[in-house]
N, CA, C and O atoms as a DFTB+ gen file, in Angstrom:
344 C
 N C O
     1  1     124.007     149.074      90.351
     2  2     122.936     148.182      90.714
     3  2     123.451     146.777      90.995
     4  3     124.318     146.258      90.291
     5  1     122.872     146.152      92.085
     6  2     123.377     145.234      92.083
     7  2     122.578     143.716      92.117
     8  3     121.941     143.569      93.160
     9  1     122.498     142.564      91.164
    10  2     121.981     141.908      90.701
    11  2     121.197     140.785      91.906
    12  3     121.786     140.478      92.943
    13  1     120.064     140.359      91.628
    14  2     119.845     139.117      92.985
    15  2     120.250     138.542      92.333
    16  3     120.711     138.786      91.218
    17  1     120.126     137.254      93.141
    18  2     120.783     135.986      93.212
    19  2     119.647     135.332      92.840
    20  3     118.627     135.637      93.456
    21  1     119.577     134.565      92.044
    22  2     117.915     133.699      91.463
    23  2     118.380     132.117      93.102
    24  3     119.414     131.512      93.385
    25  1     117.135     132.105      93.615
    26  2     117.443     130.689      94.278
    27  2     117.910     129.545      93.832
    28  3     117.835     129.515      92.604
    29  1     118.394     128.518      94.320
    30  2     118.744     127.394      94.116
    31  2     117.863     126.547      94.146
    32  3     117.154     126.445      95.147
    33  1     117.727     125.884      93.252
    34  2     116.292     124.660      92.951
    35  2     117.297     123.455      93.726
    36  3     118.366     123.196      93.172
    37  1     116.959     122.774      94.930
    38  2     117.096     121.804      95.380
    39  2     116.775     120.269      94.714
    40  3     115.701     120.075      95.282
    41  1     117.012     118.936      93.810
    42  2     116.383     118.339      93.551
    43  2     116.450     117.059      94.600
    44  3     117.242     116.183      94.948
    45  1     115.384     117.422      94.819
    46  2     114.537     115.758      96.490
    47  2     114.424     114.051      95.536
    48  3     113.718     113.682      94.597
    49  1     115.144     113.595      96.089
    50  2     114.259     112.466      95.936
    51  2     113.116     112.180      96.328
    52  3     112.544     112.768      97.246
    53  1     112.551     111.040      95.532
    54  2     111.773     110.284      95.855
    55  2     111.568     109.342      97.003
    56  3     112.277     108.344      97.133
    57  1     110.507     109.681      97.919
    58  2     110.371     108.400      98.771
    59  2     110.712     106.928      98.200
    60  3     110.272     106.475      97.143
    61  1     111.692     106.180      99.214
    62  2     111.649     104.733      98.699
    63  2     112.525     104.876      97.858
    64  3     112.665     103.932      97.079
    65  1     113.548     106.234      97.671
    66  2     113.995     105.574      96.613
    67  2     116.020     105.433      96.660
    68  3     116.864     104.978      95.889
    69  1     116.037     105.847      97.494
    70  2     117.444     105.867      97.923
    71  2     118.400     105.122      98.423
    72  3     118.422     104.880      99.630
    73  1     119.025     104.802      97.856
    74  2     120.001     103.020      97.438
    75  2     120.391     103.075      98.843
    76  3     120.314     101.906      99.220
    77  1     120.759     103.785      99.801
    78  2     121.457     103.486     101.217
    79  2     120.532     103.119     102.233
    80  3     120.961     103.006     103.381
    81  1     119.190     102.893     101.963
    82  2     118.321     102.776     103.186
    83  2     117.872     101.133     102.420
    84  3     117.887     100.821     101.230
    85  1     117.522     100.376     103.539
    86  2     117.077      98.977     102.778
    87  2     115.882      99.207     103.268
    88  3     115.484      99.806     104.267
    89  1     115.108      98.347     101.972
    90  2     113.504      98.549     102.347
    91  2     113.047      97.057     102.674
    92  3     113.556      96.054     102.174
    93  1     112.363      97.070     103.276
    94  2     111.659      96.014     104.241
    95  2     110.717      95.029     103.299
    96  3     109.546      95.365     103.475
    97  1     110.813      93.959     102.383
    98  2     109.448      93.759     101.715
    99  2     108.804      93.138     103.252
   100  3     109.342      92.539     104.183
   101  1     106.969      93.745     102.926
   102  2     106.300      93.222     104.237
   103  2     105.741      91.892     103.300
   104  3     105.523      91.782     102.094
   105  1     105.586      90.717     104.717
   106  2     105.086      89.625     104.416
   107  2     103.554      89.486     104.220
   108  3     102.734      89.948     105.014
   109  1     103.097      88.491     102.563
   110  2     102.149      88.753     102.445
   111  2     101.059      87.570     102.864
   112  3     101.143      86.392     102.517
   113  1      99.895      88.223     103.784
   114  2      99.401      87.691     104.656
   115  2      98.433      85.763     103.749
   116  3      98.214      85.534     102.559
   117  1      98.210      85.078     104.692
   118  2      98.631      83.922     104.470
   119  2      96.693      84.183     103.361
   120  3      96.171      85.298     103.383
   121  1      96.213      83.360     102.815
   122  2      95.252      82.908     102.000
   123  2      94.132      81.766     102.462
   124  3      94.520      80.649     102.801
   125  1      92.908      82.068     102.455
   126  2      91.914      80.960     102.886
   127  2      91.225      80.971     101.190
   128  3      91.259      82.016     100.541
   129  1      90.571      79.587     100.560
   130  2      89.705      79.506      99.585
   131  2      88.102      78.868     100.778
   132  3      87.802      78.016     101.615
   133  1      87.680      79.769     100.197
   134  2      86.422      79.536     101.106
   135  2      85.367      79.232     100.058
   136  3      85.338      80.173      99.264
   137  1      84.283      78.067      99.669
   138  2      83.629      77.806      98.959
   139  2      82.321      77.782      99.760
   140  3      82.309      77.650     100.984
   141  1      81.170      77.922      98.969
   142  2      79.548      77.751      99.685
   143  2      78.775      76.292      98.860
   144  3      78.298      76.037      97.753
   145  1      79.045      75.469     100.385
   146  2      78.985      74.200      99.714
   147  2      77.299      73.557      99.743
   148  3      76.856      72.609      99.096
   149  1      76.558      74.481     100.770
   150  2      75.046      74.361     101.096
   151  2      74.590      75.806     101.110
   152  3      75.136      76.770     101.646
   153  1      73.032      75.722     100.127
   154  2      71.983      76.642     100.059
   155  2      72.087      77.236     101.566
   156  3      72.338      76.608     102.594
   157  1      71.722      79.152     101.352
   158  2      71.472      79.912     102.723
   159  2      69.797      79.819     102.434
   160  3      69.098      80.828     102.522
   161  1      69.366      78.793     102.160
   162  2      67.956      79.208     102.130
   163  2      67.300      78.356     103.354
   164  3      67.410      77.131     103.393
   165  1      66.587      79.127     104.384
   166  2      66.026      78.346     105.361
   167  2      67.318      78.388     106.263
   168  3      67.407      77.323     106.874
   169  1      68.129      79.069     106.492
   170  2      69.021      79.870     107.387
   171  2      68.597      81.163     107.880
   172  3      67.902      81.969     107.262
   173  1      69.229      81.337     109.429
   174  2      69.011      82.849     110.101
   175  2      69.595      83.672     109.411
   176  3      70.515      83.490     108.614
   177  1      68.958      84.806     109.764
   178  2      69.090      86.197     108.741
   179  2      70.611      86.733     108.652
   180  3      71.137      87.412     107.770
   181  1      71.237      86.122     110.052
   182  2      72.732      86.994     110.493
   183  2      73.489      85.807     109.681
   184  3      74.595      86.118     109.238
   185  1      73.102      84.681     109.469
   186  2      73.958      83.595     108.873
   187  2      74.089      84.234     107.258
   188  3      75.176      84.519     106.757
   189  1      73.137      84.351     106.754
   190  2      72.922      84.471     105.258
   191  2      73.966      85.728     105.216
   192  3      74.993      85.669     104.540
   193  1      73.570      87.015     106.096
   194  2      74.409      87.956     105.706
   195  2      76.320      87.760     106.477
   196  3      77.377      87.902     105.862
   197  1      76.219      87.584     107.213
   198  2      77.585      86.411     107.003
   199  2      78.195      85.642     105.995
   200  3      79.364      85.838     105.664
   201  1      77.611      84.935     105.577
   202  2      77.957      84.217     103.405
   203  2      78.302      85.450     102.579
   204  3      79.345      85.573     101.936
   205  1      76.926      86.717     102.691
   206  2      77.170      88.031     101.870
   207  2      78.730      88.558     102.555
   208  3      79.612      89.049     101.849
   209  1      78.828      88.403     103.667
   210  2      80.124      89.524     103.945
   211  2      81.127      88.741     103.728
   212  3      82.253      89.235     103.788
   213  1      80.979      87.433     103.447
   214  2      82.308      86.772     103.041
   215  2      82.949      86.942     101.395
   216  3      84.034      86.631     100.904
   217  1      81.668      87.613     100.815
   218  2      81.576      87.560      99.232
   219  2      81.553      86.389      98.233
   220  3      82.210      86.281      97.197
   221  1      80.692      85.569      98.744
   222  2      79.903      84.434      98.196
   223  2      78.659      85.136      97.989
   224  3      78.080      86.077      98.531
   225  1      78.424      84.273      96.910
   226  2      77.197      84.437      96.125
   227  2      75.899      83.349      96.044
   228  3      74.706      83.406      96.345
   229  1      76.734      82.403      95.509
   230  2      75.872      81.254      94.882
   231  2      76.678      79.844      95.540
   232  3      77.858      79.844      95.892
   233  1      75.655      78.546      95.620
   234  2      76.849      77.405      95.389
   235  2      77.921      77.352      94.902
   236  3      78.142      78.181      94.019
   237  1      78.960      76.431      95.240
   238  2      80.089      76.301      94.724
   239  2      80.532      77.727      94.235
   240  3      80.999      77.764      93.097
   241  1      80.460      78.790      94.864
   242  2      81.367      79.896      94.545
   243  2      82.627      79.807      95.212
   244  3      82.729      79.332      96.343
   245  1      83.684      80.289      94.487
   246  2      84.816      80.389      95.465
   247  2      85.182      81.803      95.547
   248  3      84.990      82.558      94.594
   249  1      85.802      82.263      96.861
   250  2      86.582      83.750      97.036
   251  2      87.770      82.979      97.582
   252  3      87.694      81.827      98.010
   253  1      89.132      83.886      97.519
   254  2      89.944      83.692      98.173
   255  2      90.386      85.302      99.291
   256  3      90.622      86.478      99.013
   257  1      90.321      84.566     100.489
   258  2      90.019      85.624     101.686
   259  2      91.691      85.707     102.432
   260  3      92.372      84.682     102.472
   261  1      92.195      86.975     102.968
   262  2      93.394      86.854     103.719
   263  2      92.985      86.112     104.984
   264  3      91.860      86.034     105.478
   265  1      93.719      85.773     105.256
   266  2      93.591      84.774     107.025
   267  2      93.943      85.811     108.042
   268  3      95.069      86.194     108.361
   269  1      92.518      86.285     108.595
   270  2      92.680      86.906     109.398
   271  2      91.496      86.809     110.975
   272  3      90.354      86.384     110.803
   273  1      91.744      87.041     111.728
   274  2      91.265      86.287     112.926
   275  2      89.124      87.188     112.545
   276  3      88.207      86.367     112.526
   277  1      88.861      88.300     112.378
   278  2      87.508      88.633     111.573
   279  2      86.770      87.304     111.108
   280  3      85.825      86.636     111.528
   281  1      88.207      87.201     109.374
   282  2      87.509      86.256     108.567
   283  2      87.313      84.853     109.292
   284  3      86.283      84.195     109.144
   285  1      88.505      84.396     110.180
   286  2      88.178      83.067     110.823
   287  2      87.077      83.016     111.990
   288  3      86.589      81.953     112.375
   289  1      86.769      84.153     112.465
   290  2      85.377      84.111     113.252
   291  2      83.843      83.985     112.847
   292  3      82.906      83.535     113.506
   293  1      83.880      84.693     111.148
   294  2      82.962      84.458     109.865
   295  2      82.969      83.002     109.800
   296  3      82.128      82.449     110.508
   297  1      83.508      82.482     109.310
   298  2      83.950      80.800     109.003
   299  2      83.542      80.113     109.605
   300  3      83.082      79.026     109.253
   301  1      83.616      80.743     111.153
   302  2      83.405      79.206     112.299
   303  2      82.085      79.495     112.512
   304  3      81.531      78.620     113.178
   305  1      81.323      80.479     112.161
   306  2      79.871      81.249     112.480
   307  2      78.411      80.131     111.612
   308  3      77.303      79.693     111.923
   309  1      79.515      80.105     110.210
   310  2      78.619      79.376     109.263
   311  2      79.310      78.118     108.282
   312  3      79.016      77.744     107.147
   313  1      80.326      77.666     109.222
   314  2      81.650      77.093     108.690
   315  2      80.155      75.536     108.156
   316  3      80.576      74.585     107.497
   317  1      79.074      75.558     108.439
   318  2      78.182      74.016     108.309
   319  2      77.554      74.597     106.839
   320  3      76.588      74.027     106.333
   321  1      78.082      75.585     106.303
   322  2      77.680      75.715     104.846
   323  2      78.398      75.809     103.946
   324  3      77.916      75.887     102.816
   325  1      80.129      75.840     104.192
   326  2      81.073      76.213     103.672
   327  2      82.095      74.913     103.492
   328  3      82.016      73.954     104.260
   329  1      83.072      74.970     102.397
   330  2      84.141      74.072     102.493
   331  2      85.439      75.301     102.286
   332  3      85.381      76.304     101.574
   333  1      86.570      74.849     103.146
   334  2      87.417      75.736     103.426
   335  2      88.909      75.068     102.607
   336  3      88.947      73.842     102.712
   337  1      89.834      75.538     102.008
   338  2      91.095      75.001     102.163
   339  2      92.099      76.201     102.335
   340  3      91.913      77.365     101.980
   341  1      93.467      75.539     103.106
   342  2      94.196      76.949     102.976
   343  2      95.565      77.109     101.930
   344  3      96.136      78.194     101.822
């Protein structure tokens, strides 16, 4: 009789993880602080929900938003209720 051969277990690395390939850190995209410096009350309906999609809430709330050409089109939409720094 003659015996099989059991397979060979291959062991794979891990993605990312193999000292001969250099990995790229990606650059992380730049930062806006966007504050709500005037009431949405007695504002158009698309303005108010504009403030909501920025994720402001209340006065003087702050978010900090990536800088991206979206968020800077938000900004300039209702930028007369907002104070911005970058």
């Amino acid at each position: 009789m003659a015996k099989k051969k059991q397979p060979v277990k291959i062991k794979r690395q891990k993605r990312g993880t193999d000292p001969g390939v250099n990995t790229v850190k990606k650059k992380q995209p730049a930062k806006i602080k966007v504050t709500l410096a005037k009431s949405i009350i007695n504002t158009s309906e698309s303005h108010r929900a504009t403030v909501r999609g920025l994720g402001l809430r209340r006065i003087r709330h702050t978010v900090e938003l990536e800088d991206t050409p979206a968020v800077r089109g938000m900004i300039n939409k209702v930028g007369y209720l907002l104070k911005c720094e970058v």
